[in-house]
KEKEKOL-129144 format. One record per residue (C-alpha): residue number from 1; y, z, x. Coordinates in nm, 3 decimals. Layout:
N
[atom NUM; [Y; Z; X]]
...
// end
This chain:
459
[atom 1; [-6.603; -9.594; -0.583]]
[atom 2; [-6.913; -9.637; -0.359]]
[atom 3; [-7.248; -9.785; -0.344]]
[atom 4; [-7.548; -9.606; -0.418]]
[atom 5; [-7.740; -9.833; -0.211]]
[atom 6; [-7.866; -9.672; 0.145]]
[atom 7; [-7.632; -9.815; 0.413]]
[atom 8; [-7.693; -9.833; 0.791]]
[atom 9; [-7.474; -9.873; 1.138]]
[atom 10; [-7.478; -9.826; 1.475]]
[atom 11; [-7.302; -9.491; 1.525]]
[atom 12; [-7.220; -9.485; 1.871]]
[atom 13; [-6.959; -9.718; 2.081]]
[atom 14; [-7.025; -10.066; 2.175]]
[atom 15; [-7.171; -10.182; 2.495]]
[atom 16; [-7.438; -10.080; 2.754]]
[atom 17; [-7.525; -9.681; 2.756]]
[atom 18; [-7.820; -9.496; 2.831]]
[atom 19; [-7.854; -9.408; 2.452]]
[atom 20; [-7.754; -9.542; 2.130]]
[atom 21; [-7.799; -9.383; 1.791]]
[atom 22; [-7.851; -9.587; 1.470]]
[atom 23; [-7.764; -9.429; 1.125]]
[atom 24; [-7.890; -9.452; 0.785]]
[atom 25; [-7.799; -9.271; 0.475]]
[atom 26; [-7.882; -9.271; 0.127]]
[atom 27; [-8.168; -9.360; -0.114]]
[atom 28; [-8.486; -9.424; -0.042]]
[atom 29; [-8.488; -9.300; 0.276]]
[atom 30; [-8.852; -9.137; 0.311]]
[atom 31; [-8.956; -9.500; 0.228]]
[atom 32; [-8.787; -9.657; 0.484]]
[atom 33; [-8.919; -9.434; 0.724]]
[atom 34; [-9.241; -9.451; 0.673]]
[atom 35; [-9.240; -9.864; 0.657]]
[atom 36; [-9.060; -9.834; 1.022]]
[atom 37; [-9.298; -9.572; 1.178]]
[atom 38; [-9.567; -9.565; 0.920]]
[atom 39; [-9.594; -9.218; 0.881]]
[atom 40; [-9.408; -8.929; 0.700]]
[atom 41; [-9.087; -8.725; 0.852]]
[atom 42; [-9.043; -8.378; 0.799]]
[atom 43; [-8.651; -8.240; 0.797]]
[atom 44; [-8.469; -8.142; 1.116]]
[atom 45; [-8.775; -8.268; 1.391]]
[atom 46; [-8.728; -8.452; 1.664]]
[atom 47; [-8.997; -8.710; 1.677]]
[atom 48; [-9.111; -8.984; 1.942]]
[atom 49; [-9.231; -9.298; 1.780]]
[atom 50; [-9.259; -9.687; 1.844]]
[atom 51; [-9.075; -9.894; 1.686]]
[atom 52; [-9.228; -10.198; 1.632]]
[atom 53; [-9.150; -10.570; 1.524]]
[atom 54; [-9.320; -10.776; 1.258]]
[atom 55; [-9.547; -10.911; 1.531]]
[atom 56; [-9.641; -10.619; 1.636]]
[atom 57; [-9.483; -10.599; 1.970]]
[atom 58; [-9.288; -10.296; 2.092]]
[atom 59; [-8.915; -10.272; 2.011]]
[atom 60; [-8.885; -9.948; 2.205]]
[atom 61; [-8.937; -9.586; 2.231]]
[atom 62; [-8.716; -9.415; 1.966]]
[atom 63; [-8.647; -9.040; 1.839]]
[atom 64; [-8.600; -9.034; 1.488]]
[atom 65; [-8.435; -8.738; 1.318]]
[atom 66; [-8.466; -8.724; 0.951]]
[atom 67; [-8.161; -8.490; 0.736]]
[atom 68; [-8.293; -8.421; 0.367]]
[atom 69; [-7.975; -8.363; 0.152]]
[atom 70; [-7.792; -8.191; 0.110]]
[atom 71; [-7.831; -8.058; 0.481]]
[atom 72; [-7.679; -8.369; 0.638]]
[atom 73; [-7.360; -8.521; 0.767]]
[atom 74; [-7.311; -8.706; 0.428]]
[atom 75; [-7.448; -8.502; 0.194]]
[atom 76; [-7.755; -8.764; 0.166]]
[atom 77; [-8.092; -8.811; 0.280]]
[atom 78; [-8.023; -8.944; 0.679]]
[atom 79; [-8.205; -9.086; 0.935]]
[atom 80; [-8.081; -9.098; 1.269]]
[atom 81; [-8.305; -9.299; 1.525]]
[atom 82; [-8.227; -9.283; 1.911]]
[atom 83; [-8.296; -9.552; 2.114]]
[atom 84; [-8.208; -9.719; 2.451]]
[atom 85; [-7.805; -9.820; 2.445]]
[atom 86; [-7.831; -10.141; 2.536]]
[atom 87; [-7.603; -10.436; 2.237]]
[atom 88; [-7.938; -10.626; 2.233]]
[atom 89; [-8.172; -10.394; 2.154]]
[atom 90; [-7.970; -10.219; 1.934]]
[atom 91; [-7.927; -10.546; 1.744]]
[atom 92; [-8.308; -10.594; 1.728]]
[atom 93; [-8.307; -10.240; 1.598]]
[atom 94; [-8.086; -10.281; 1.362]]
[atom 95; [-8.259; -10.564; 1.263]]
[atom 96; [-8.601; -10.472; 1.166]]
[atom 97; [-8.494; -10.161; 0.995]]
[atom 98; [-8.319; -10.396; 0.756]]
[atom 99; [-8.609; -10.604; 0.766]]
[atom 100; [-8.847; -10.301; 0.647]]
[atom 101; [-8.526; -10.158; 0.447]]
[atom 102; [-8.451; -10.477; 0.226]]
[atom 103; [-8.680; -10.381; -0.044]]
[atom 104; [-8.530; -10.032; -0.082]]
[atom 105; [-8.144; -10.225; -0.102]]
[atom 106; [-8.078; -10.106; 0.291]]
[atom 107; [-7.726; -10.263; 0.365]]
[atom 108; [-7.500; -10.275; 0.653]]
[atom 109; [-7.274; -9.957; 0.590]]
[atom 110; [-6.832; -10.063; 0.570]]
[atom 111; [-6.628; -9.899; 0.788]]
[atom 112; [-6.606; -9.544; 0.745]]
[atom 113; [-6.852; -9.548; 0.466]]
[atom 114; [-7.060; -9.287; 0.613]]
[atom 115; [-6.772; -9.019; 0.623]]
[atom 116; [-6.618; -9.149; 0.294]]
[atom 117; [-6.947; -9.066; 0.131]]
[atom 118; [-6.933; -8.690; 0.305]]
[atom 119; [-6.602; -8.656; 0.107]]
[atom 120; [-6.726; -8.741; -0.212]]
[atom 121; [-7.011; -8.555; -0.174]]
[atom 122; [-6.776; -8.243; -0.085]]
[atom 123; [-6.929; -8.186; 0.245]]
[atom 124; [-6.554; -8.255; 0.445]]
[atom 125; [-6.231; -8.278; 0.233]]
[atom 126; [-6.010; -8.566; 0.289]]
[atom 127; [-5.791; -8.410; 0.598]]
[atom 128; [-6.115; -8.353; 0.748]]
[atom 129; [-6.259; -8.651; 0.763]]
[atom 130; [-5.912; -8.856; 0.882]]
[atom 131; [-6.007; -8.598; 1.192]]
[atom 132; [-6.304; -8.723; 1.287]]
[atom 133; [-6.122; -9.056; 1.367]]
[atom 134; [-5.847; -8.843; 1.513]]
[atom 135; [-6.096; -8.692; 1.683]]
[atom 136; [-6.254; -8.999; 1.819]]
[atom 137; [-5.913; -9.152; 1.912]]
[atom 138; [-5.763; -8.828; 2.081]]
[atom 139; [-5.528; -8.930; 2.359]]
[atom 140; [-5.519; -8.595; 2.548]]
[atom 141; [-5.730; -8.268; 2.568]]
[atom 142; [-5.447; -8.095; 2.359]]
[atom 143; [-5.497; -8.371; 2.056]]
[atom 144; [-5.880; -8.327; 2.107]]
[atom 145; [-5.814; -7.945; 2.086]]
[atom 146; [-5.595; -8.022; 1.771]]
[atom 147; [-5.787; -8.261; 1.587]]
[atom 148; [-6.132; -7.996; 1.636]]
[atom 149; [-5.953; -7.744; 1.456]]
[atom 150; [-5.818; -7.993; 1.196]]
[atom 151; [-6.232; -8.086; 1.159]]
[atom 152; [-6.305; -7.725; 1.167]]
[atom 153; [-6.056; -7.669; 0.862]]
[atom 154; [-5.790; -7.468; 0.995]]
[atom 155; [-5.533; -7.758; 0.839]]
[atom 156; [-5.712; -7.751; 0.532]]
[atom 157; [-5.706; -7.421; 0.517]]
[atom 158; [-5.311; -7.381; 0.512]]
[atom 159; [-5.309; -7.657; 0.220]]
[atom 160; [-5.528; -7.458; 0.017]]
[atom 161; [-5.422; -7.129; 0.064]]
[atom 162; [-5.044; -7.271; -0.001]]
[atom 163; [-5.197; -7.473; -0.347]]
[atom 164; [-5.354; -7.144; -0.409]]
[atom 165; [-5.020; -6.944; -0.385]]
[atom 166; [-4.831; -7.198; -0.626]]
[atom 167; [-5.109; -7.212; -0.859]]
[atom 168; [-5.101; -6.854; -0.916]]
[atom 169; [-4.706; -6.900; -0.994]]
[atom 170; [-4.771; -7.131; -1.195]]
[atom 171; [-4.993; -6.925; -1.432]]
[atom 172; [-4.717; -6.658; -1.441]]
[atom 173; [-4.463; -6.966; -1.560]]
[atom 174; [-4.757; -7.108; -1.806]]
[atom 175; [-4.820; -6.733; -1.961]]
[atom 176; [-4.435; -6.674; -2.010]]
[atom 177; [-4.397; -7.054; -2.152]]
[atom 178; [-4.572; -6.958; -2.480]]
[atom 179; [-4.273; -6.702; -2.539]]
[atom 180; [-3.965; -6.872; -2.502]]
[atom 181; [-3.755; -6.531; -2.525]]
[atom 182; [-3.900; -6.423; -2.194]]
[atom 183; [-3.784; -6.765; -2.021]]
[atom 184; [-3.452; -6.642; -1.866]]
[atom 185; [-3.578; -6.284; -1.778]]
[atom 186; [-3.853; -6.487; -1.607]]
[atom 187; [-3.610; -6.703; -1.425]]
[atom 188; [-3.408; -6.436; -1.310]]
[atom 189; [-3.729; -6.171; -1.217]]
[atom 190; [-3.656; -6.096; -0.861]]
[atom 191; [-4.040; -6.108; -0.726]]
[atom 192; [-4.090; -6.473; -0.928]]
[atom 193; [-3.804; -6.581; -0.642]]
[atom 194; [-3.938; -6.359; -0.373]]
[atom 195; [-4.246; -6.532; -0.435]]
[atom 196; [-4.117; -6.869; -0.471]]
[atom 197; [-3.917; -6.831; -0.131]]
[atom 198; [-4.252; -6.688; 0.046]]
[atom 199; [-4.377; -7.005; -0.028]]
[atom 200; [-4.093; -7.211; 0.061]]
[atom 201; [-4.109; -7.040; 0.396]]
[atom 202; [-4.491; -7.115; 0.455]]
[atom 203; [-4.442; -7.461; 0.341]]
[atom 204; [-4.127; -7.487; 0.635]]
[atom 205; [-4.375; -7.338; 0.885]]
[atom 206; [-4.648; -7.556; 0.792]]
[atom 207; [-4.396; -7.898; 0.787]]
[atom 208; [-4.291; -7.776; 1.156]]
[atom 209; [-4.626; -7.730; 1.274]]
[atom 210; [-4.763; -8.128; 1.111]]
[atom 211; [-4.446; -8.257; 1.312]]
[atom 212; [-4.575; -8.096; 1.612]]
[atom 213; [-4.972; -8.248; 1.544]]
[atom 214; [-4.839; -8.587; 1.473]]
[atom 215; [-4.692; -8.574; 1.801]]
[atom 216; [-5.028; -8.508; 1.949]]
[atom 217; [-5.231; -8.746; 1.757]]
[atom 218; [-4.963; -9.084; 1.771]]
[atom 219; [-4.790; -8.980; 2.102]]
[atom 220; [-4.410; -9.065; 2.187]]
[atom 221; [-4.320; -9.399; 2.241]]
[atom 222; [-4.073; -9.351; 2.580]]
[atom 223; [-3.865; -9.674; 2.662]]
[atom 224; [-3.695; -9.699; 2.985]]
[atom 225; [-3.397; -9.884; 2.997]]
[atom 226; [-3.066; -9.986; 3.179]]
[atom 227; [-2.902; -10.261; 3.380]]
[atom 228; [-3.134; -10.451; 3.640]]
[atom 229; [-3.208; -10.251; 3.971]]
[atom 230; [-3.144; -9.908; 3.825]]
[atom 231; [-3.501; -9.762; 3.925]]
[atom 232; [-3.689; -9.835; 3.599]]
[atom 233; [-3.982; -9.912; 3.761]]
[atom 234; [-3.977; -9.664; 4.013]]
[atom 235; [-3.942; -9.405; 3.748]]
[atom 236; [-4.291; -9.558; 3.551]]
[atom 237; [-4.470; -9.540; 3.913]]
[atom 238; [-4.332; -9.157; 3.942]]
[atom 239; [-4.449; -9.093; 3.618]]
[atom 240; [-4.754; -9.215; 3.569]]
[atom 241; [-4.827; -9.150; 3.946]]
[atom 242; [-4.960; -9.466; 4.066]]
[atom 243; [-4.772; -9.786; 4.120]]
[atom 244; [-4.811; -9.942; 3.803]]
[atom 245; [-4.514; -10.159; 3.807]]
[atom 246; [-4.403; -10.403; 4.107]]
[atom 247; [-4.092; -10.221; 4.256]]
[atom 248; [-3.858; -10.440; 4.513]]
[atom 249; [-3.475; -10.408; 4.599]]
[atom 250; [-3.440; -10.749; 4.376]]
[atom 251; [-3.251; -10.740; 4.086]]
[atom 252; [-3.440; -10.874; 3.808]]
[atom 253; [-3.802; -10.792; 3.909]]
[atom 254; [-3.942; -10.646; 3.603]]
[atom 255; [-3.907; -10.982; 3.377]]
[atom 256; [-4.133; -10.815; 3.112]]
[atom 257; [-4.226; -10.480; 2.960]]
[atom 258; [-4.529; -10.303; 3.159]]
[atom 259; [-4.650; -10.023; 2.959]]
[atom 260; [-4.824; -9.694; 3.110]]
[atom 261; [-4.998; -9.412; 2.883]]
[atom 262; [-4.968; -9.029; 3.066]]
[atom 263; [-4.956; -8.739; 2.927]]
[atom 264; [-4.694; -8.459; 2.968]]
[atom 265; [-4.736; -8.093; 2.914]]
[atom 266; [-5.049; -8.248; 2.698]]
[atom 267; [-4.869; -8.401; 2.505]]
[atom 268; [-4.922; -8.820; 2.519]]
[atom 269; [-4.655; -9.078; 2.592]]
[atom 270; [-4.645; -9.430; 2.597]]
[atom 271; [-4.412; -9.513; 2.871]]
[atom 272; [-4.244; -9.884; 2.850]]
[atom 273; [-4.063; -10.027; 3.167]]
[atom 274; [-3.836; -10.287; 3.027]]
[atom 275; [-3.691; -10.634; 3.181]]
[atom 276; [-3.314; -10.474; 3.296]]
[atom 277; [-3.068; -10.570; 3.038]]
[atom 278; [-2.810; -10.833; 3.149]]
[atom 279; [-2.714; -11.198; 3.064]]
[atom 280; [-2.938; -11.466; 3.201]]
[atom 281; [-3.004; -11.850; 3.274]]
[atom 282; [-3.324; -11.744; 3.280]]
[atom 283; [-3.599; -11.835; 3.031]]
[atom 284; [-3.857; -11.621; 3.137]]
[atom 285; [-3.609; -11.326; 3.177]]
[atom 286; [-3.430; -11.398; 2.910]]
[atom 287; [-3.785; -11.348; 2.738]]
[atom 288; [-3.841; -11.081; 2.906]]
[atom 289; [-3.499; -10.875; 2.806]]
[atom 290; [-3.565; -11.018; 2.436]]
[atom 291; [-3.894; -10.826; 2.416]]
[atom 292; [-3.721; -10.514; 2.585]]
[atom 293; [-3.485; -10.486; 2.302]]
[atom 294; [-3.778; -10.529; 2.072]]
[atom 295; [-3.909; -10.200; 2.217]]
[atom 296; [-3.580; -10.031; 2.175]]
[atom 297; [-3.563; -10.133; 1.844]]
[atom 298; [-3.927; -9.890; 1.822]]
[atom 299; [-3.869; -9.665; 1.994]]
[atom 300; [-3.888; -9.263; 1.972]]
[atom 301; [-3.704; -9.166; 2.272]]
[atom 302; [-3.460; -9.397; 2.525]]
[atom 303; [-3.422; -9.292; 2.890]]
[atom 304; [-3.101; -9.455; 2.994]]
[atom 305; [-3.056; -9.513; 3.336]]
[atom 306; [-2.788; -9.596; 3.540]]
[atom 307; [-2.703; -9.583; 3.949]]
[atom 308; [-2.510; -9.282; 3.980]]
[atom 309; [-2.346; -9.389; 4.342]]
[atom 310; [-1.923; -9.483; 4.213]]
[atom 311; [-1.924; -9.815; 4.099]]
[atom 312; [-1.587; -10.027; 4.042]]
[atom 313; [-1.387; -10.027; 3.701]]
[atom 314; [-1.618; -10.386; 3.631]]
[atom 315; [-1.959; -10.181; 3.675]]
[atom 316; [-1.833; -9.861; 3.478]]
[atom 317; [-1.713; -10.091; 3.169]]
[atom 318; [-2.068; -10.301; 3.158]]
[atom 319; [-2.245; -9.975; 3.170]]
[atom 320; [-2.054; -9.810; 2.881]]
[atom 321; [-2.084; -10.181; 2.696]]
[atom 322; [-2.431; -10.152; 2.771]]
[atom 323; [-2.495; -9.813; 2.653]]
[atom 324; [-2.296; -9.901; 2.346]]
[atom 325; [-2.558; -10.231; 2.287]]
[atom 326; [-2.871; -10.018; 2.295]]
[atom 327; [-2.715; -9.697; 2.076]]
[atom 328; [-2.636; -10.016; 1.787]]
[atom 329; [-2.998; -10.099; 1.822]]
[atom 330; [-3.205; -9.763; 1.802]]
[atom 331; [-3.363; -9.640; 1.485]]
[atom 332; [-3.258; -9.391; 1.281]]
[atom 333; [-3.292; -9.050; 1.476]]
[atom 334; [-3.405; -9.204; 1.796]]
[atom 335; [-3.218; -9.002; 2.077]]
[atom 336; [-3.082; -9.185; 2.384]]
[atom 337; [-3.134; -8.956; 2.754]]
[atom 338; [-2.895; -9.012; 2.960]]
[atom 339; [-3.008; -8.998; 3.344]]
[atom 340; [-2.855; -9.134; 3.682]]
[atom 341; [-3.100; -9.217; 3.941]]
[atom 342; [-3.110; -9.265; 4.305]]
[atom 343; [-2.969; -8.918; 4.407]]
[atom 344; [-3.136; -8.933; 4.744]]
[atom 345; [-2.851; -9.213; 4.787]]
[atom 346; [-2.571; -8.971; 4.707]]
[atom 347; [-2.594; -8.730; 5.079]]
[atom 348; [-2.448; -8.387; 5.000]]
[atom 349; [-2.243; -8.459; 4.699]]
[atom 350; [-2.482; -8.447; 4.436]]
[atom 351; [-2.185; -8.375; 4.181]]
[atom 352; [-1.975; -8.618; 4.264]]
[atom 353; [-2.166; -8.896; 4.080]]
[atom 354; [-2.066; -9.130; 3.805]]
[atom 355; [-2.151; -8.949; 3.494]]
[atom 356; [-2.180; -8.620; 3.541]]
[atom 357; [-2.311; -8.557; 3.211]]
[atom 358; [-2.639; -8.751; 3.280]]
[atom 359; [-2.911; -8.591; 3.415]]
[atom 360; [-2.978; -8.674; 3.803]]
[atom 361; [-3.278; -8.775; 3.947]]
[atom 362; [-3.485; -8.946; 4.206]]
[atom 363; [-3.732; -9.154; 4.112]]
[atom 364; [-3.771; -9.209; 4.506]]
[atom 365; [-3.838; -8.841; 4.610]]
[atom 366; [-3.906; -8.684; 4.296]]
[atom 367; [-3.619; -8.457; 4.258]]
[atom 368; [-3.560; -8.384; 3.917]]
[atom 369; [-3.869; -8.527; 3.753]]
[atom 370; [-3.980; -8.181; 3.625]]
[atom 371; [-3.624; -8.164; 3.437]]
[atom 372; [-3.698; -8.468; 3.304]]
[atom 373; [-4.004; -8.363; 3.152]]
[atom 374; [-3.893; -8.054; 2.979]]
[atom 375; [-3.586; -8.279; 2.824]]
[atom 376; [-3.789; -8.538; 2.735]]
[atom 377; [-4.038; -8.270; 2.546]]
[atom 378; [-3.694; -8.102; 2.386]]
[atom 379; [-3.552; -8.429; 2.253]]
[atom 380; [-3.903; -8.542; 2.091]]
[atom 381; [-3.883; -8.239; 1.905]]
[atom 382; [-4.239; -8.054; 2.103]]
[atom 383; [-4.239; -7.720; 2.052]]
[atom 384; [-4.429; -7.613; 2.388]]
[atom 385; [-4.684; -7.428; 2.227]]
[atom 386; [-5.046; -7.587; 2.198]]
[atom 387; [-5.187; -7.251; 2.039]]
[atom 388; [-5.339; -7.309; 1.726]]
[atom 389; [-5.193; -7.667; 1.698]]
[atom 390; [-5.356; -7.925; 1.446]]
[atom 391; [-5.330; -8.321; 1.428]]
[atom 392; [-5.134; -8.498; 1.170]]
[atom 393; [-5.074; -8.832; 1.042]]
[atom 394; [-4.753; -8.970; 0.911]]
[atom 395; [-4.944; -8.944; 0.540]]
[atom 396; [-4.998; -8.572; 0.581]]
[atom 397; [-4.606; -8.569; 0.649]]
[atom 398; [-4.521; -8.768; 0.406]]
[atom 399; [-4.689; -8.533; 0.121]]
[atom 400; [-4.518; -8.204; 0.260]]
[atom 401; [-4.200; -8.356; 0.238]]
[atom 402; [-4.214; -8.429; -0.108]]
[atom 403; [-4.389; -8.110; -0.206]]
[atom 404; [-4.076; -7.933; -0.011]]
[atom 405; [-3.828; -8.171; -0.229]]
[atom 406; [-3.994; -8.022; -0.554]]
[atom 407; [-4.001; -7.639; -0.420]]
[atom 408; [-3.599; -7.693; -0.348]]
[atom 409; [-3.569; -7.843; -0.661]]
[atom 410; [-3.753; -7.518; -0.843]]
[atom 411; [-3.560; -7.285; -0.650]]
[atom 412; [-3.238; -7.502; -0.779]]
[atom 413; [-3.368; -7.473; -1.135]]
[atom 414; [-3.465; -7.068; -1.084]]
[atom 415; [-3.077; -7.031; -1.006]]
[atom 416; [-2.971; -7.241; -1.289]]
[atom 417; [-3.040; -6.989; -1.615]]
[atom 418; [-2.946; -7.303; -1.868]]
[atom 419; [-3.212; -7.480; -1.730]]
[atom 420; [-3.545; -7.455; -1.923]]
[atom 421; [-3.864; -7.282; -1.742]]
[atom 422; [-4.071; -7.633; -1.803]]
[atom 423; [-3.854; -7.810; -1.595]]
[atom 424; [-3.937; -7.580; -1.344]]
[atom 425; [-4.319; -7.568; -1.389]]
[atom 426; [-4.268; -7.889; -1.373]]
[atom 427; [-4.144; -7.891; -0.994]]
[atom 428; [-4.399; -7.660; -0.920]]
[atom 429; [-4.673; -7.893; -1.036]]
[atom 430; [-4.550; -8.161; -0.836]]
[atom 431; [-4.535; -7.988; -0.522]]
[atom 432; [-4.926; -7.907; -0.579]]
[atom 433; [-5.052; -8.221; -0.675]]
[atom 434; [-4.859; -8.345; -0.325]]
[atom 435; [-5.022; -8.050; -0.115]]
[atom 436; [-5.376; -8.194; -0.321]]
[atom 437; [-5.317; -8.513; -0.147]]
[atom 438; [-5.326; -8.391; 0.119]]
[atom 439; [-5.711; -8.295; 0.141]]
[atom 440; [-5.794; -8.544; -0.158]]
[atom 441; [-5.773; -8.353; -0.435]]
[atom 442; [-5.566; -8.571; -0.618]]
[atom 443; [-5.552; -8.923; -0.450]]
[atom 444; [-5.585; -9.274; -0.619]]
[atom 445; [-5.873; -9.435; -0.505]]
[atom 446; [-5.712; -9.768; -0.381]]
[atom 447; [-5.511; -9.536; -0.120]]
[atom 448; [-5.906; -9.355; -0.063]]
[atom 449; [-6.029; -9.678; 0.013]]
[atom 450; [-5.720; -9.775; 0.255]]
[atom 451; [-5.793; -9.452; 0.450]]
[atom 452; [-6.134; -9.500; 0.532]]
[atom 453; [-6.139; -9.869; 0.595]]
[atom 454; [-5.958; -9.757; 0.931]]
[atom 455; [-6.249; -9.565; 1.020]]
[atom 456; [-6.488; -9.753; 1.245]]
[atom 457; [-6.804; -9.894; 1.111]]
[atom 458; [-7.058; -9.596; 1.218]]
[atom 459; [-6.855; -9.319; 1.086]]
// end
């Protein structure tokens, strides 16, 4: 599943810094060491030492760290040298320890090798190590928040103590299997469906709280969208604060998608201002609207807009034929929010606009943007609360929905006293070995080695 041979990467980002660490793990390690610095390391010091090429000319000035396992990151011997940050010297670095290292079978480590041998070496389950590279790629101080506890095992946690609860039902249902008189009274015990609903309820909780850390870790992908001139763009600039988009009284500005990252209430969104949606002569419009209906067709959440000043009987039918065109092309669940902008145009009859049931803002002013926000968090499906929130992947979602499918299905089969009590062990071990994926306790390797390929190279 791995190699045994000792690997090595650069462990920090690319480009110029003041510092830059260098990683190696595995075998052989005292060996290495001592060919690069000549001398032994003892665990856990901090040493300065030259690092020298095969000419004998200085490198640079590097602390080097050595980890004896099992007291290290990957469960390994480690060696972590720190150096100057610049690409070049890191690549000379690099380059001599596999130089000295080549004897010992020193190889350039694969992406996410380094935490994908901490897993197997039971330092960090599986959920643990996807949040390091949550971690890494948090988009907001709430998703770093979220993805620390999900490395500090507070997800983890949840799975096991859930596994823990079904595998103790489960050795009630395997004790009563071997006497096939006691099946019914079993099915029909009152605590064996107390216990199976406590767990059914945890399970809910824990589903409702992965939505809510999937939000965090992926963000919401917001399209704005409506006719030409509507205030798309002035809404991105009011949002994001700062004029990211070119805003003019011209119809037909925007002739393709600018996209803006913010974050609201911590939570991220990827905002997309779209081309406005009309027929065109145009070729680079029509581009443009081609590639806004391309993000509508992805999207999580569509802010409708629409000028909420009366129109004529022409304008009111394109907008509803409109609004029709872009409800056809959402995906499944994506909810549509329906707001008129411009109300600083409307003087003192705010409720005496178009479509009263839209919500009414001003882009212009600002008037209603705060609304916005707290729909826009509503619709997504954010609970508000950040407090004790974890990150999740679509994976981790994936897995509690099916182990939910199998605890129905028991429950179904616990009502049912014709139905035999395998058939509902059965269920219950299929719930398990889902809630197993999810830390990599049961997981075939070729999805293992899909997971950790996404890592990056030094991790």
């Amino acid at each position: 599943m791995t190699r045994k041979l000792p690997i090595i990467a650069v462990a920090t980002a690319p480009g110029r810094a003041g510092i830059g660490v260098i990683r190696i793990s595995g075998p052989n390690l005292l060996q290495i060491a001592k060919a690069l610095f000549q001398r032994a390391l003892e665990p856990r010091q901090a040493n300065l030492l030259t690092l020298r090429d095969g000419a004998g000319a200085v490198i640079d000035q590097v602390i080097a760290i050595y980890f004896s396992t099992p007291a290290s990151f990957t469960g390994e011997d480690v060696l972590e040298l720190q150096c100057h940050g610049g690409p070049q010297l890191l690549e000379l670095v690099m380059k001599r320890c596999l130089e000295l290292g080549k004897d010992q079978g020193l190889v350039i480590a694969e992406p996410g090798e380094f935490s994908l041998r901490a897993y197997l070496n039971n330092k960090i389950d599986l959920a643990q190590a996807e949040a390091i590279a949550d971690l890494i790629d948090a988009q907001s101080e709430a998703a770093v928040r979220g993805a620390a506890r999900s490395l500090q095992g507070a997800f983890s946690n949840d799975i096991n103590s859930l596994i823990e609860e079904i595998t103790q039902l489960r050795i009630l249902v395997e004790s009563t299997l071997d006497f096939p008189e006691e099946e019914i009274e079993f099915l029909e015990n009152a605590q064996a469906r107390e216990r199976l609903a406590t767990v059914m309820s945890k399970l809910h909780a824990l589903r409702e709280g992965a939505k809510q850390g999937k939000i965090l870790r992926d963000g919401i992908q917001l399209v704005l969208a409506g006719a030409p001139n509507v205030g798309k763009s002035s809404l991105l600039n009011r949002l994001a604060g700062e004029d990211v988009a070119i805003v003019t009284p011209i119809a037909g500005t925007t002739r393709d998608r600018v996209k803006e990252s913010i974050t609201i209430n911590g939570v991220p969104m990827h905002i997309i201002d779209t081309a406005g949606l009309r027929d065109t002569s145009d070729l680079v419009e029509a581009k443009g609207i081609e590639r806004s209906w391309e993000a509508i067709r992805t999207a999580d959440l569509v802010v409708f807009l629409q000028d909420p000043r009366s129109p004529d009987e022409a304008e009111i039918a394109s907008t509803l034929e409109l609004k029709a065109q872009i409800l056809k092309a959402l995906p499944p669940k994506c909810p549509v929010l329906e707001v008129s902008n411009k109300s600083d145009l409307l003087g003192g009859s705010k409720t005496n606009h178009s479509n009263n049931q839209a919500l009414l803002i001003s882009a212009k002013t600002g008037d209603g943007i705060d609304a916005l926000k707290l729909k826009i968090l509503e619709l997504v499906g954010w609970g508000g609360s950040q407090e004790g929130a974890i990150v999740a992947r679509r994976r981790h979602l994936d897995c509690l929905d099916r182990a939910a499918t199998h605890l129905e299905k028991s429950q179904i089969f616990a009502a049912d006293g014709n139905i035999s009590l395998e058939l509902f062990a059965e269920e219950l071990r299929l719930a398990q070995d889902q809630l197993g994926q999810i830390t990599g306790k049961l997981l075939p390797d070729d999805l293992l080695g899909k997971i950790f390929s996404q890592f990056c190279i030094g991790k």
